[in-house]
C-alpha positions as CSV (number, residue, x, y, z in Angstrom):
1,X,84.0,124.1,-57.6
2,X,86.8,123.5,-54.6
3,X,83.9,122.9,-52.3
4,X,82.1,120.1,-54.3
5,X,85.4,118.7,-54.9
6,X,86.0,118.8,-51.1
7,X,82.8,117.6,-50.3
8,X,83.0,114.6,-52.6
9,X,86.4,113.7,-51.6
10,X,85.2,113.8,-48.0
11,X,82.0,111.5,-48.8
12,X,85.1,109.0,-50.1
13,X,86.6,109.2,-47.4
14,X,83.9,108.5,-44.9
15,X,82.6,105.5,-47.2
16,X,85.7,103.6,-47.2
17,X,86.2,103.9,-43.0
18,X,85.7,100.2,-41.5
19,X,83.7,100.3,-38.6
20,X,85.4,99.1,-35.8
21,X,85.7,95.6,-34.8
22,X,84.3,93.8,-31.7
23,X,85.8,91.7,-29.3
24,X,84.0,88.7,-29.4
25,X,85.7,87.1,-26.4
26,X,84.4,86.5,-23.5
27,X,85.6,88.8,-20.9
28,X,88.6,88.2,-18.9
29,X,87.2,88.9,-15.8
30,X,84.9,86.3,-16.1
31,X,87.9,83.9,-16.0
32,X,87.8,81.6,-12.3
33,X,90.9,81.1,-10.4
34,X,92.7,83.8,-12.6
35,X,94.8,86.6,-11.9
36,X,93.9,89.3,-13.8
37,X,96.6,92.1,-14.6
38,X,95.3,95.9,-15.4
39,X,97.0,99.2,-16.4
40,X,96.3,102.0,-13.2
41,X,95.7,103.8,-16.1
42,X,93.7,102.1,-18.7
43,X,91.5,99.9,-16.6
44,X,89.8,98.3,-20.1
45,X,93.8,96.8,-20.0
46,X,92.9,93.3,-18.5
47,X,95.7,90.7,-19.0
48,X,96.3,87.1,-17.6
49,X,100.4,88.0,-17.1
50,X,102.3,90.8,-15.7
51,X,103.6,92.8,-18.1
52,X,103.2,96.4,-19.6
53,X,100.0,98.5,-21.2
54,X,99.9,98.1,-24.4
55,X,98.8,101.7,-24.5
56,X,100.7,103.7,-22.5
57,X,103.8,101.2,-21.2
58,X,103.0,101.5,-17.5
59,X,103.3,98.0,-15.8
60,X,100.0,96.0,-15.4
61,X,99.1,95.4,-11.9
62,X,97.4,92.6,-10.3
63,X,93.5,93.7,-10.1
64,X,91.7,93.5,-6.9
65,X,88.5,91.7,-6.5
């Protein structure tokens, strides 16, 4: 009985997950006459600004082409 119970609460769970979104924007890179700004870490970071990773806090350094 605890396993069918498990099972079905996991089957809940795994029908109410959202898939995850898409970024429908056009890449930043792509941008002309832009600097672009990038974690050292987390090179998927791209920014137009200095300023910090949004996933680790590091500051965002200016890409090179």
């Amino acid at each position: 009985m605890k396993k069918i119970m498990i099972v079905c609460i996991m089957a809940a769970f795994a029908a109410c997950k959202q898939p995850a979104q898409k970024q429908d924007k056009t890449p930043i890179e792509n941008s002309a006459d832009k600097t672009v700004y990038t974690c050292p870490m987390h090179p998927e970071v791209a920014e137009l600004k200095p300023g910090t990773c949004p996933k680790c806090g590091m500051d965002l350094v200016a890409k090179e082409d």
